[in-house]
C-alpha positions in Angstrom: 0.0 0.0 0.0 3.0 2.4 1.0 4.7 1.7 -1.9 1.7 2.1 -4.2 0.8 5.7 -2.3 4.9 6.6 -3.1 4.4 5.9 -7.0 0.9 7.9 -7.3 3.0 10.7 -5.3 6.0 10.5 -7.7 3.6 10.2 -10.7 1.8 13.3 -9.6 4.8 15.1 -9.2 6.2 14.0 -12.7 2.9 15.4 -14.5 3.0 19.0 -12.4 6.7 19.2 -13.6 5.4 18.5 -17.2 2.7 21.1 -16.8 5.6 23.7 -15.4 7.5 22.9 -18.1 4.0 22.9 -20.8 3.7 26.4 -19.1 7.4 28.0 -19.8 7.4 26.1 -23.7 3.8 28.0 -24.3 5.3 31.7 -22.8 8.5 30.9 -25.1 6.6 30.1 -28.1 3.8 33.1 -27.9 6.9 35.9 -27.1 8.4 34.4 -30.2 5.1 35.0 -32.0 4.7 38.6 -30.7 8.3 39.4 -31.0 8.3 38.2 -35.0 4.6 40.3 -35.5 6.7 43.2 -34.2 9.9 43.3 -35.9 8.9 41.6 -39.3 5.0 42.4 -39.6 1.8 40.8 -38.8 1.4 39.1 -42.0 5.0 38.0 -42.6 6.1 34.7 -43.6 8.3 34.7 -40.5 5.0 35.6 -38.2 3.0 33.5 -39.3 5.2 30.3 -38.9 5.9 31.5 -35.5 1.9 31.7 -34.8 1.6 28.6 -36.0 3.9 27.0 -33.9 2.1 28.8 -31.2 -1.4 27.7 -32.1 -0.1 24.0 -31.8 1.4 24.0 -28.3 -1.7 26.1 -27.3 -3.6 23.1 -28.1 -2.1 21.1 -25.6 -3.6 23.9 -22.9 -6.6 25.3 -24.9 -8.1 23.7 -27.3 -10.5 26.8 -28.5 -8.2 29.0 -28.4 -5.9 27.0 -30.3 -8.7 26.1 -33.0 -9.6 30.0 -32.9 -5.4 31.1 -33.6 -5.2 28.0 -36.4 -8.1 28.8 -38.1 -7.2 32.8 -38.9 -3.6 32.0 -39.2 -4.5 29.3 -42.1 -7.6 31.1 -43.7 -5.0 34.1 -43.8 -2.2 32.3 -45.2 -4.2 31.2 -47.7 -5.3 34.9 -48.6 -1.9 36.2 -48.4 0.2 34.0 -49.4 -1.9 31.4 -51.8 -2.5 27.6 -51.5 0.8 26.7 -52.1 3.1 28.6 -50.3 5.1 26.6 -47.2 3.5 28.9 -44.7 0.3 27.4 -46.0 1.0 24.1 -45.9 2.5 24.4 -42.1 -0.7 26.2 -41.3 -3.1 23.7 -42.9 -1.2 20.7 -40.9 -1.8 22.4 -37.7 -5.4 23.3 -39.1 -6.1 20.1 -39.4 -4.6 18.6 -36.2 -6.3 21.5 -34.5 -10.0 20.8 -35.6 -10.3 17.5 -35.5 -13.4 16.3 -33.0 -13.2 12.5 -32.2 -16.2 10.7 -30.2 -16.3 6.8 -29.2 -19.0 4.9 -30.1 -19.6 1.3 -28.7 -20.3 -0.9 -30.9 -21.6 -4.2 -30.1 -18.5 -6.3 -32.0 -15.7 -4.2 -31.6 -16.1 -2.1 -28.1 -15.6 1.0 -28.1 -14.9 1.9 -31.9 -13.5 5.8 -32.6 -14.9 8.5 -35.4 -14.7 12.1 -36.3 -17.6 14.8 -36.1 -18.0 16.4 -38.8 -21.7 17.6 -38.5 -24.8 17.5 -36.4 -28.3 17.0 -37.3 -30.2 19.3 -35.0 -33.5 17.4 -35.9 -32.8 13.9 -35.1 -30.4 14.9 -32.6 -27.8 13.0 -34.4 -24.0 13.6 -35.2 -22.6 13.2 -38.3 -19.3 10.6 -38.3 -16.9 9.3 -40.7 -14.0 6.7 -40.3 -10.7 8.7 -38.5 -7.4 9.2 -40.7 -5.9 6.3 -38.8 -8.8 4.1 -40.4 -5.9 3.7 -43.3 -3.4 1.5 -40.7 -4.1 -2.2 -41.9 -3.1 -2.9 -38.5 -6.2 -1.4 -36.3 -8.7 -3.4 -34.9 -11.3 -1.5 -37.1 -9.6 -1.7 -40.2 -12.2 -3.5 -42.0 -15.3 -1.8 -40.2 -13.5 1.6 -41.2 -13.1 0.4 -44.8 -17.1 -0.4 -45.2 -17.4 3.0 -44.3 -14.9 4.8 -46.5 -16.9 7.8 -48.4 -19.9 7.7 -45.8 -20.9 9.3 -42.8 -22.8 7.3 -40.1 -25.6 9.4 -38.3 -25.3 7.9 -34.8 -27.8 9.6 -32.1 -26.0 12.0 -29.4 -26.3 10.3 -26.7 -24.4 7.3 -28.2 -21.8 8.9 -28.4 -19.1 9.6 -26.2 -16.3 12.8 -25.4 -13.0 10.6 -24.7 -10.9 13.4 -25.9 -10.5 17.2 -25.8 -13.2 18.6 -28.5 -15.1 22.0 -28.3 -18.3 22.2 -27.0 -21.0 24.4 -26.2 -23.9 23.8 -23.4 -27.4 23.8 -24.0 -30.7 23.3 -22.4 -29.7 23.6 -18.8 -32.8 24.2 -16.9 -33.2 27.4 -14.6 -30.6 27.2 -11.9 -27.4 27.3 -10.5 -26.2 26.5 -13.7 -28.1 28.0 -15.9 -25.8 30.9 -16.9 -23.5 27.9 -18.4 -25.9 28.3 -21.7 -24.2 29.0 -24.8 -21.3 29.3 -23.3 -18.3 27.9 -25.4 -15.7 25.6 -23.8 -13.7 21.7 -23.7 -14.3 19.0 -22.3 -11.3 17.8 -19.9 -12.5 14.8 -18.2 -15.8 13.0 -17.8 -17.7 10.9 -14.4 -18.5 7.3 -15.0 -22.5 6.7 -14.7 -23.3 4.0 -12.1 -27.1 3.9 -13.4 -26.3 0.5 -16.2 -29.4 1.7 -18.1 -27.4 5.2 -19.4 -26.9 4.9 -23.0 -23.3 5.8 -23.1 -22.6 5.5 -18.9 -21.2 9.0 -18.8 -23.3 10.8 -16.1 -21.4 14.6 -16.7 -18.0 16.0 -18.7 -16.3 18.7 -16.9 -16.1 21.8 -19.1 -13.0 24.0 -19.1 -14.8 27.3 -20.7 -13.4 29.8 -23.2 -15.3 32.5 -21.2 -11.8 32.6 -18.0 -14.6 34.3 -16.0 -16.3 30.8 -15.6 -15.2 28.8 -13.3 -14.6 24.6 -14.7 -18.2 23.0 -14.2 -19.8 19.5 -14.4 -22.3 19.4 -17.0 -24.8 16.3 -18.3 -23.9 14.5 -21.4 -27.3 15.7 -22.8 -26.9 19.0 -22.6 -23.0 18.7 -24.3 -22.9 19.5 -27.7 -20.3 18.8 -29.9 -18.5 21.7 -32.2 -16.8 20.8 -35.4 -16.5 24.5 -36.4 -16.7 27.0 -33.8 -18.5 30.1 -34.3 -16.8 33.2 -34.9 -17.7 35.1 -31.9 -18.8 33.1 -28.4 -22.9 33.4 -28.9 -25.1 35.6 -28.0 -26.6 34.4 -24.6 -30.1 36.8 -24.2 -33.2 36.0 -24.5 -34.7 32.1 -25.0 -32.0 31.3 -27.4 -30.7 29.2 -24.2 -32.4 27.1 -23.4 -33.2 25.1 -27.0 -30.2 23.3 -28.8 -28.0 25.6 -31.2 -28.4 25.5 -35.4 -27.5 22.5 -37.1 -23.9 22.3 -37.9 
């Protein structure tokens, strides 16, 4: 027991050296980023590579932000600079790493089988999935499933579905409350509670939400009201009126 108390002490200490060191590699890279916008111009070659590089370790800490600073740093390059320019190319790698949304779905063969969002139909509450870029390795489990599926996206209901990884989200349909100021608020989801009722579709009773909004404190939300963005909007929402408490527009 001691000596199992001693490694979960050593391993905790080993991660908050990693997030010290996380910390000082993210300050580096963004003074880098500022420093080149300063002495060689917002839209330089030399800027731009340096935000890019930025935009990936900030992924690591913030995924929003990081989708937000990949997103204008690639739809930019692309303005400035063309399709086929270096810069582009870095910026559309990082793009891509950036805004990639993965759920689990179990599936009744297989386990627990992963897919990428790519839309959400508000109607039948479903998301839209398609077969991950690692559906290509001959050697994973779901090779073959993945294969069926090349070219097609699989409407799978919500609540199937499950957040394993960091994705954007934004909450919806809280009902008057404590928590009801969460509404339309943008954020990630960090990590998620383990339902003990069996009968829960996907035995995820909440995901804790980090929120892009730093005046919101972390908070613990149902999987129902958890939605899943594959392009964030431009702007956090509006959050007046009824608008919060129905589901956003189909994505």
């Amino acid at each position: 027991m001691k000596e199992e108390m001693g490694a979960n002490k050593e391993k905790g200490e080993e991660e908050e050296e990693e997030e010290e060191l996380q910390k000082v590699k993210l300050a580096k890279s963004r003074r880098l980023y500022e420093l080149a916008m300063r002495d060689s111009g917002e839209f330089s070659a030399t800027a731009f590579f340096k935000g890019v590089n930025y935009a990936e370790l900030l992924y690591k800490s913030s995924v929003v932000k990081s989708v937000r600073l990949a997103t204008k740093l690639f739809e930019d390059s692309k303005r400035i600079f063309g399709t086929d320019h270096w810069v582009t190319y870095r910026a559309e790698g990082v793009y891509d790493m950036t805004t990639r949304c993965c759920v689990s779905v179990r599936h009744p063969d297989r386990g627990v089988v992963e897919f990428d969002v790519v839309g959400w139909d508000k109607d039948e509450d479903c998301y839209a999935l398609i077969p991950p870029e690692s559906a290509d390795d001959e050697e994973h489990p779901s090779h073959d499933l993945y294969k069926e599926l090349t070219g097609k996206a699989v409407y799978t209901p919500r609540r199937h579905c499950i957040l394993t990884q960091v994705v954007p989200v934004i909450v919806f349909g809280l009902p008057p409350g404590p928590l009801y100021h969460y509404n339309n608020k943008i954020g990630e989801t960090k990590t998620f509670r383990m339902s003990e009722d069996s009968t829960e579709s996907n035995f995820i009773s909440c995901y804790m939400i980090q929120f892009e909004d730093e005046d919101l404190e972390d908070c613990e939300v149902p999987p129902g009201c958890v939605l899943v963005l594959p392009k964030l909007p431009p702007e956090m929402p509006d959050t007046k009126g009824d608008s919060v408490d129905k589901a956003p527009a189909s994505s």
